[in-house]
C-alpha positions as CSV (number, residue, x, y, z in Angstrom):
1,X,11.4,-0.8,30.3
2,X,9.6,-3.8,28.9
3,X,11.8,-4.6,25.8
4,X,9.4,-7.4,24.4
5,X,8.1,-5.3,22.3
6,X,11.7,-4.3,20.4
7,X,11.8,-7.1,17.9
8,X,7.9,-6.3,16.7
9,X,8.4,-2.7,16.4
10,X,11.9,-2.9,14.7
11,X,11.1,-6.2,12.4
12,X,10.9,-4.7,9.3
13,X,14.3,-4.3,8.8
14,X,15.0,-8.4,8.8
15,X,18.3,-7.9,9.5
16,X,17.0,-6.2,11.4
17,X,14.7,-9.5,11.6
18,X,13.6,-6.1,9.4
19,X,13.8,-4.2,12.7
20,X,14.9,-6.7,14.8
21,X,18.1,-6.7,17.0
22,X,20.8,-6.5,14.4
23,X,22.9,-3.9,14.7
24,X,23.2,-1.5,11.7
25,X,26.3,-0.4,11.1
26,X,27.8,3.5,9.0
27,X,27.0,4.0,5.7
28,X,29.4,1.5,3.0
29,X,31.0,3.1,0.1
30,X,31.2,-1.2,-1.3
31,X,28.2,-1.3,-3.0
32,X,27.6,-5.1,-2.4
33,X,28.1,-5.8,-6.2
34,X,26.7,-4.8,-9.4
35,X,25.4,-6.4,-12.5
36,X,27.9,-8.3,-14.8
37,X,25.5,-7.5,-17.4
38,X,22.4,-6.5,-18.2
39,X,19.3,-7.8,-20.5
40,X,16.7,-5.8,-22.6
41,X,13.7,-5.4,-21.4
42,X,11.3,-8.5,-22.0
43,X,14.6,-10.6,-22.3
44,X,14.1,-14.4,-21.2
45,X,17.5,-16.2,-19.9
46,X,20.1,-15.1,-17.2
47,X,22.3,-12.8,-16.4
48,X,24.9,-13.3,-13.9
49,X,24.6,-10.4,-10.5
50,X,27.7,-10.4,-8.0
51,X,25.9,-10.6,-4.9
52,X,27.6,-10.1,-1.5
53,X,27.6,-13.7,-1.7
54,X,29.6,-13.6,-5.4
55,X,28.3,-14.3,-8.7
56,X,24.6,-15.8,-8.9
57,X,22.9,-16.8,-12.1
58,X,19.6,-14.9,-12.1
59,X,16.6,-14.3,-14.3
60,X,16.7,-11.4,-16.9
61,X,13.1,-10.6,-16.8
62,X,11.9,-11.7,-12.9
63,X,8.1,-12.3,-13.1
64,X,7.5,-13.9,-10.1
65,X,9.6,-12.8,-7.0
66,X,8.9,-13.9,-3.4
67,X,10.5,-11.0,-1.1
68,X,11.1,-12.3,2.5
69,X,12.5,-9.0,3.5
70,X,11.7,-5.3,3.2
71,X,12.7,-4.4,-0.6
72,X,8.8,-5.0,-1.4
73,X,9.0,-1.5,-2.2
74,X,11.5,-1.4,-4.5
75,X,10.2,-3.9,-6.0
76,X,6.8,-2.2,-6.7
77,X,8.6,1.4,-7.4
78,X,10.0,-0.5,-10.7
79,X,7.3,-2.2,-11.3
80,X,8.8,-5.7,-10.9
81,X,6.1,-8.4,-10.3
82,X,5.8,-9.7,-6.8
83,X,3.7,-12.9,-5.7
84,X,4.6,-13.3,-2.3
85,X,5.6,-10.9,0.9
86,X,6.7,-11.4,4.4
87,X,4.2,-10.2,6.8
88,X,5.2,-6.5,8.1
89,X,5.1,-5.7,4.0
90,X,1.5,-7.1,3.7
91,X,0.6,-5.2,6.1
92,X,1.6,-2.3,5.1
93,X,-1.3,0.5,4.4
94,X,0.8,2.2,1.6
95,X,1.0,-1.5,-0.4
96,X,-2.8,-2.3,0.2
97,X,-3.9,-1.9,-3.7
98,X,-0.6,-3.5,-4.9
99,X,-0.3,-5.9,-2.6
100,X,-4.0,-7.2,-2.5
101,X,-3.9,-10.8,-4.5
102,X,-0.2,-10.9,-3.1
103,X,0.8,-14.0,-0.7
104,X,1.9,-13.8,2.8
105,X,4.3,-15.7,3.5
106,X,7.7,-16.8,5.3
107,X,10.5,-18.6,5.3
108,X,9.0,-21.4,7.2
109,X,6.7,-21.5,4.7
110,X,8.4,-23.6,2.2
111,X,5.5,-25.9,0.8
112,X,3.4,-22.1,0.2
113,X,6.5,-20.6,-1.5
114,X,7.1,-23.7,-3.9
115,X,3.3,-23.4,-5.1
116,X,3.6,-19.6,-5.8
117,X,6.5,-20.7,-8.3
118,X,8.9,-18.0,-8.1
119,X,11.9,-17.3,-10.2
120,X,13.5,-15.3,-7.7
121,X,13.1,-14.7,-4.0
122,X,14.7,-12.2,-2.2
123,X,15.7,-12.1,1.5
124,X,18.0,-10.7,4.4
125,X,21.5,-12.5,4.9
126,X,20.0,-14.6,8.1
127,X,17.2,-16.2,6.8
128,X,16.2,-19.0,8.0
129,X,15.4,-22.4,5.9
130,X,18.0,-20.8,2.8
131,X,18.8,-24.3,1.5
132,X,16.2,-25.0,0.8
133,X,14.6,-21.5,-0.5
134,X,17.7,-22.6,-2.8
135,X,16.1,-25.2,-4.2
136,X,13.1,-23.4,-5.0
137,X,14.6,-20.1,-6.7
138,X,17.8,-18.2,-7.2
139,X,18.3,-16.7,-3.8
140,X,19.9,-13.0,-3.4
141,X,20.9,-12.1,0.2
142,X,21.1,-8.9,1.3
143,X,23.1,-7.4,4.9
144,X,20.9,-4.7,6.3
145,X,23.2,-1.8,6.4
146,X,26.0,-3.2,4.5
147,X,25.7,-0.5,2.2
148,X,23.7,2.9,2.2
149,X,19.7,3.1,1.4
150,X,20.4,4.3,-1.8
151,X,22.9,1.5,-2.9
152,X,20.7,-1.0,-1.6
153,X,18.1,0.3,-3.8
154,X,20.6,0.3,-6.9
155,X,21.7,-3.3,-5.7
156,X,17.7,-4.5,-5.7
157,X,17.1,-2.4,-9.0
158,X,20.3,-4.5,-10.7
159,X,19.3,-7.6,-9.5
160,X,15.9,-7.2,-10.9
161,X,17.6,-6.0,-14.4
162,X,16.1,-2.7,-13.4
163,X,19.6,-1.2,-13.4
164,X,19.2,1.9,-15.2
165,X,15.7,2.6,-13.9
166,X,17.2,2.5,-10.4
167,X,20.6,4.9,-10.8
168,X,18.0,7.5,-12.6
169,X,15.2,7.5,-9.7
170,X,18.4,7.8,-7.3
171,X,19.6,10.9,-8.9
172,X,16.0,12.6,-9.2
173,X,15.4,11.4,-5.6
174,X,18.6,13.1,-4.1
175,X,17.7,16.2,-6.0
176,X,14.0,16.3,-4.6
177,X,15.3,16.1,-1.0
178,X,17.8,18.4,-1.1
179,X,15.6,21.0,-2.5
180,X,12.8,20.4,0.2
181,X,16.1,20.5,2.8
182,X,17.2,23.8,1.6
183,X,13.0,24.5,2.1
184,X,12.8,23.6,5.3
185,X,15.8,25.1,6.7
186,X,15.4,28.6,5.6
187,X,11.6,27.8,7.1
188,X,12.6,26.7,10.4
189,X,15.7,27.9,10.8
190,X,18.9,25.8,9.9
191,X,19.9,25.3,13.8
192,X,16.6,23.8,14.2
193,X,17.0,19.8,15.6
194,X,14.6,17.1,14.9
195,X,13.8,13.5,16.3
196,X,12.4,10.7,15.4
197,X,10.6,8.7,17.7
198,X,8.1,5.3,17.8
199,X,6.7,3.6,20.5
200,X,4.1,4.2,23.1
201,X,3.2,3.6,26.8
202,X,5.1,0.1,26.9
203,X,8.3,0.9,24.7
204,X,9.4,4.1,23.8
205,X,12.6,4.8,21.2
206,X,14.6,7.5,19.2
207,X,16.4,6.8,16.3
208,X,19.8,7.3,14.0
209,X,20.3,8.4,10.8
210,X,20.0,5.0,8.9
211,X,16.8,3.0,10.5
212,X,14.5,3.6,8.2
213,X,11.1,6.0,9.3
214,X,12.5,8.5,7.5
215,X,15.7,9.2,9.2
216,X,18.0,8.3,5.9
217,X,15.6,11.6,4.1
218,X,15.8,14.0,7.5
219,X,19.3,13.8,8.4
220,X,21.6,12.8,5.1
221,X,19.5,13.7,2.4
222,X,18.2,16.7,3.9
223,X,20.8,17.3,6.2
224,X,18.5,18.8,9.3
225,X,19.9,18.1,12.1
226,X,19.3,15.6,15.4
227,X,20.0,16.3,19.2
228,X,23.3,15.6,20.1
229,X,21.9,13.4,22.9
230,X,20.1,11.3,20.6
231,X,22.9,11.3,18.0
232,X,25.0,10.0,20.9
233,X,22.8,7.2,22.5
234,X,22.1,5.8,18.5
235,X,25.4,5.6,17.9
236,X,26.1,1.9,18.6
237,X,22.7,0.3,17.8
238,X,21.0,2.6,15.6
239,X,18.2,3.2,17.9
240,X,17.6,4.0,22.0
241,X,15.1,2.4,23.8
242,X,13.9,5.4,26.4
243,X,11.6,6.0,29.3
244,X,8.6,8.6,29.4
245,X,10.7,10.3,32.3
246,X,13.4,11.3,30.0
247,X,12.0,11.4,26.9
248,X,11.9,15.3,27.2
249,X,15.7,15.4,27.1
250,X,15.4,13.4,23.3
251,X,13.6,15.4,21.5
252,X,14.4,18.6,19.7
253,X,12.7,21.4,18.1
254,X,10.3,19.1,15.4
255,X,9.6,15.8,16.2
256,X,8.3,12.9,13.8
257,X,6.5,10.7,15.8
258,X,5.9,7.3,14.0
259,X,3.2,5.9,16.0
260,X,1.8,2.7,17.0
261,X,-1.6,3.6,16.6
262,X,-3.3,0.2,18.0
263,X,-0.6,0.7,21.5
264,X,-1.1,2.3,24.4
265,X,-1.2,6.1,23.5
266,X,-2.4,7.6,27.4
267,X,1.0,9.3,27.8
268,X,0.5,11.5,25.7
269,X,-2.3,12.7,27.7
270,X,0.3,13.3,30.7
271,X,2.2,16.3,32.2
272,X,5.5,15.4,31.4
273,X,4.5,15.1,27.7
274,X,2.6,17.7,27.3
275,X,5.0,20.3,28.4
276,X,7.7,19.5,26.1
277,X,8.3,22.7,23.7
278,X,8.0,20.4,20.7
279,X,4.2,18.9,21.7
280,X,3.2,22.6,23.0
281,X,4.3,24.3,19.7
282,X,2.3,22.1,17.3
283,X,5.4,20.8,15.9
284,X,5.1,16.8,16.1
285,X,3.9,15.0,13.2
286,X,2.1,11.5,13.8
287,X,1.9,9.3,11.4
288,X,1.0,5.4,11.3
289,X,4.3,3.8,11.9
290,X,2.7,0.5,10.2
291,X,3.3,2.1,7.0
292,X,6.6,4.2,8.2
293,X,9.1,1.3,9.0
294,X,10.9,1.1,5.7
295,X,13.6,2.6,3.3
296,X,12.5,1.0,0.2
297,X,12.1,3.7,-2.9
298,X,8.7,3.7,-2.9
299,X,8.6,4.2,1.1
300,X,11.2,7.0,0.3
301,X,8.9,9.0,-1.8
302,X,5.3,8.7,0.2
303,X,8.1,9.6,3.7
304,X,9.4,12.8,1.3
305,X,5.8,13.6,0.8
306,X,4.9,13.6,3.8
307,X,7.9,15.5,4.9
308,X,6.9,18.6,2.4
309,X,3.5,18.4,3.7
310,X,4.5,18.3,7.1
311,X,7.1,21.4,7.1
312,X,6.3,23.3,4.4
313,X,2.4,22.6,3.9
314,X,2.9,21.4,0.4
């Protein structure tokens, strides 16, 4: 199994080099800090956020945040504005129109991110060059998988000042899955197991519960449930990097198939694909893994759509 291809397909989730070879770890009941206080809107000054890091002074009405990481989303959900991106968020198809006069950058990219004058930036816990993103901006670190999805959400939300705005799209969020859970289960049968899967001819994997693509909304929102196999061979890393030989034994009833659609698709075209019950009952659901990576809230709600649409034809 060619496992080149492992930190490109799992980047997004930086620390996670944003889907890179960190390990994410069980859902945290620590919520990684919250807002000492918190400033009306419009509001010029500071306020001081308790990062995982401890207190950091940061702007009460962010204008012009650099994200390095994948909270891009989040960002654009609360309408927070954003002058420059890391490069899995740029290319993102579901960001095009918000993203279009929107840098690309990294964190090598010191010299670019000092002319787009940011008051904040935004990154995972390992980036690289923090010094002297430091010196630029407040910095605000986050661990992938430190907390939940959610409370990383309400963690970006507060250190935006976007506080409130955040703990009410939570609430209305968990409500709207677990409705379309119930949905699906009484549609497909509550027994019914589903996998998610990415990769193609080179590199195939299954996934957890917590690595973004929608696993977070299938199986702890919605509570559907994964094959034990795959729950078993996720349950160190998060994800399983598999072989076409065995990939019949990974997935269940419904697979979600988040694919690489500029990779190496021909085995789909094979026997030992074709025959799984899954692919011969119609129930796999493609869709462009370029714009499937994250957990952001605005991912959240376009993966929940396309979850309804998927299952239930809504």
């Amino acid at each position: 199994m060619k496992k080149s291809l492992l930190p490109l397909l799992l980047l997004f989730v930086l620390a996670l080099s944003a889907c890179g070879s960190s390990t994410p770890t069980a859902a945290n009941p620590d919520t990684g800090g919250t807002a000492a206080a918190e400033a009306a809107p419009g509001e010029t000054g500071t306020v001081t956020y308790e990062s995982e890091n401890g207190p950091i002074e940061l702007p009460a009405n962010p204008q012009r945040v650099v994200d390095l990481s994948s909270y891009t989303g989040t960002l654009i959900q609360f309408g927070v504005p954003v002058v420059g991106v890391d490069t899995w968020t740029k290319n993102n198809p579901n960001f095009k129109e918000q993203l279009a006069d929107v840098a690309e950058v990294s964190a090598d990219d010191v010299e670019k991110i000092i002319e787009l004058q940011p008051d904040l930036i935004i990154a995972s816990s390992d980036v690289k060059n923090a010094d002297k993103l430091k010196q630029i901006a407040p910095l605000v670190t986050y661990t992938y998988n430190k907390v939940d999805y959610l409370a990383q959400i309400e963690e970006v939300a507060k250190a935006v000042n976007k506080g409130k705005e955040g703990a009410a799209w939570i609430a209305d969020f968990k409500t709207r899955a677990q409705k379309a859970g119930e949905e699906i289960k009484a549609k497909i049968g509550a027994d019914k197991t589903v996998t998610v899967m990415e990769g193609d001819a080179k590199a195939m994997y299954v996934f957890g519960d917590a690595w973004g693509r929608g696993t977070e909304i299938l199986y702890q929102a919605m509570g559907l449930n994964m094959p034990e196999k795959v729950k078993e061979m996720t349950s160190k890393q998060g994800y399983y990097d598999l072989s076409l030989e065995v990939l019949p034994e990974y997935l269940g009833d419904y697979v979600i198939f988040s694919k690489t659609l500029t990779g190496d698709n021909s085995f789909e075209e094979t026997d030992t694909y074709r025959n799984i019950p899954a692919v011969q009952n119609g129930h796999v659901y493609e869709v462009d893994a370029t714009g499937f990576y994250f957990n952001d809230a605005y991912s959240l709600d376009y993966q929940l759509d396309f979850f309804k649409k998927s299952f239930l034809g809504q």
